[in-house]
C-alpha positions as CSV (number, residue, x, y, z in Angstrom):
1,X,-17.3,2.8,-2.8
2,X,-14.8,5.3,-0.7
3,X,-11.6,4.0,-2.9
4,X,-10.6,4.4,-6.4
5,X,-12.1,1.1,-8.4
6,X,-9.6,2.4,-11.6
7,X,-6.0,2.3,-8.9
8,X,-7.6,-1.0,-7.6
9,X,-7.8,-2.4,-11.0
10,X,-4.5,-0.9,-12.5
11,X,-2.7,-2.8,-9.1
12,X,-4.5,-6.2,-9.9
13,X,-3.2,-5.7,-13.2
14,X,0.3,-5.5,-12.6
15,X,0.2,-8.2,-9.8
16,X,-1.4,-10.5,-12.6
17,X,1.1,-9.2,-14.6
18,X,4.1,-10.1,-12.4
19,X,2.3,-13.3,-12.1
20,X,1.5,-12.5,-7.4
21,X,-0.8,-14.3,-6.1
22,X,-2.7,-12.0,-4.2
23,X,-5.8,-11.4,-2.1
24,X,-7.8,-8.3,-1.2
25,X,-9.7,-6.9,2.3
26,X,-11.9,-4.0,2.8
27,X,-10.6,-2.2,5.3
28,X,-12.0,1.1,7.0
29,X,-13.2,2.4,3.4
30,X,-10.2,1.7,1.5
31,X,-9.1,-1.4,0.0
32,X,-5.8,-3.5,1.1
33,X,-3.9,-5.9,-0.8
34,X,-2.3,-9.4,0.8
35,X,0.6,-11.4,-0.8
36,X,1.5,-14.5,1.8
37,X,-1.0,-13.1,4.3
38,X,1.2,-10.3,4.9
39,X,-0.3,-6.8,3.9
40,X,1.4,-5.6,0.4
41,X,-0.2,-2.5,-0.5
42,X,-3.4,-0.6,-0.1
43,X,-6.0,2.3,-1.1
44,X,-7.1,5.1,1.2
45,X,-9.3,7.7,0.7
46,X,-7.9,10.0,2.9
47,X,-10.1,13.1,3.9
48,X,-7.1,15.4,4.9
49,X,-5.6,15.1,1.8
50,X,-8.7,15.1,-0.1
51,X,-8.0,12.3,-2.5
52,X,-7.4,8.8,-2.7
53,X,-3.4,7.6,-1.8
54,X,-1.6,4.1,-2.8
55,X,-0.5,2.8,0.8
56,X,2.9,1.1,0.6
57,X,4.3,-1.0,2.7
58,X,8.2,-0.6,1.6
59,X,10.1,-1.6,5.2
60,X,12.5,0.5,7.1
61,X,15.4,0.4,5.1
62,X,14.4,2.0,1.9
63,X,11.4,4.3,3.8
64,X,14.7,7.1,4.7
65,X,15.5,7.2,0.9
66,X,11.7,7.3,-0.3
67,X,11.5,10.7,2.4
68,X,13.2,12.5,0.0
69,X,11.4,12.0,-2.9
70,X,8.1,14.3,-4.2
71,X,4.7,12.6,-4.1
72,X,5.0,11.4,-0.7
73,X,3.0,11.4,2.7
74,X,4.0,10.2,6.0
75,X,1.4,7.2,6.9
76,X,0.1,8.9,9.8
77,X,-3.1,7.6,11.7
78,X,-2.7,8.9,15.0
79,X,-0.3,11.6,15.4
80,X,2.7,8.9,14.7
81,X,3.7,8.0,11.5
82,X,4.8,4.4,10.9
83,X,8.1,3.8,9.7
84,X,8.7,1.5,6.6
85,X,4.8,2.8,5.4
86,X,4.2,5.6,3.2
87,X,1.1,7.5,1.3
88,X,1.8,8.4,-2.1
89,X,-0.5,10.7,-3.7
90,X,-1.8,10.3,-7.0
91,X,1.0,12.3,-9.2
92,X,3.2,9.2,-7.5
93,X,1.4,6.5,-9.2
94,X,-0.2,8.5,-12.3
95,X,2.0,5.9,-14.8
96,X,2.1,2.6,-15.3
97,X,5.7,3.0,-14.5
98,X,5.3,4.6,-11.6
99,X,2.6,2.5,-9.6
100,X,5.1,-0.2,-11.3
101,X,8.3,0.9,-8.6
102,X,5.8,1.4,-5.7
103,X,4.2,-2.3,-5.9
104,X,8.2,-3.7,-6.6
105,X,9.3,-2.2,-3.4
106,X,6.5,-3.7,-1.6
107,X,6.5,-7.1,-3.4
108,X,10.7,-6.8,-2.7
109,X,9.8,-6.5,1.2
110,X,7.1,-8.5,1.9
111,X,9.3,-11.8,2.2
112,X,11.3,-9.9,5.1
113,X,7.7,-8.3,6.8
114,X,6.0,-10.1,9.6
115,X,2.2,-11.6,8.9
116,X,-0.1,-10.4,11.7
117,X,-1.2,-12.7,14.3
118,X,-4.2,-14.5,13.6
119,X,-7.0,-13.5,16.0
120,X,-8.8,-15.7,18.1
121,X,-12.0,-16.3,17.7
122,X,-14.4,-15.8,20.4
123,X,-16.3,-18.6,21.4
């Protein structure tokens, strides 16, 4: 498995905890989180950094205050990074209390986000 098994029990934890209903894809190696078939949160083993990294998806308006903190990486795929997404690495999310904020600023923007489209299947 190319993500961390521990971060991906510690988040089911917390969203059991907070009483989410979630569900979970595999997705390019790493492991993504769903809350209203929106994308919450995710795990990525990221071969630049070198470890694995708690993707967040925290919307525009808090991402310019989260740039300033430590324990944070640009989510950058291709050359761009994505606004109102961020990496953070594992000192980020080492406590309970920590991984704690990250997954509240998701769960606190995911009734604003935008589900994806559904695709079509081919037929």
């Amino acid at each position: 498995m190319a993500y961390d098994v521990f971060l991906a029990d510690r988040i089911r934890q917390q969203l059991k905890e907070k009483h989410i209903f979630f569900e979970e894809l595999n997705m390019m190696g790493g492991l993504c989180f769903k809350v209203d078939n929106k994308m919450l949160c995710g795990i990525h083993l990221d071969k630049k950094f070198g470890d694995n990294l708690l993707m967040a998806r925290i919307g525009e308006t808090v991402y310019e205050a989260e740039l300033e903190k430590p324990n944070y990486l640009p989510m950058d795929f291709t050359g761009r990074p994505m606004k109102g997404y961020v990496f953070v690495t594992p000192e980020g999310f080492d406590t309970d209390e920590d991984l704690s904020y990250w997954l509240d600023l998701c769960l606190a923007f995911n009734p604003l986000a935008k589900a994806s489209k559904p695709k079509k299947k081919k037929g």
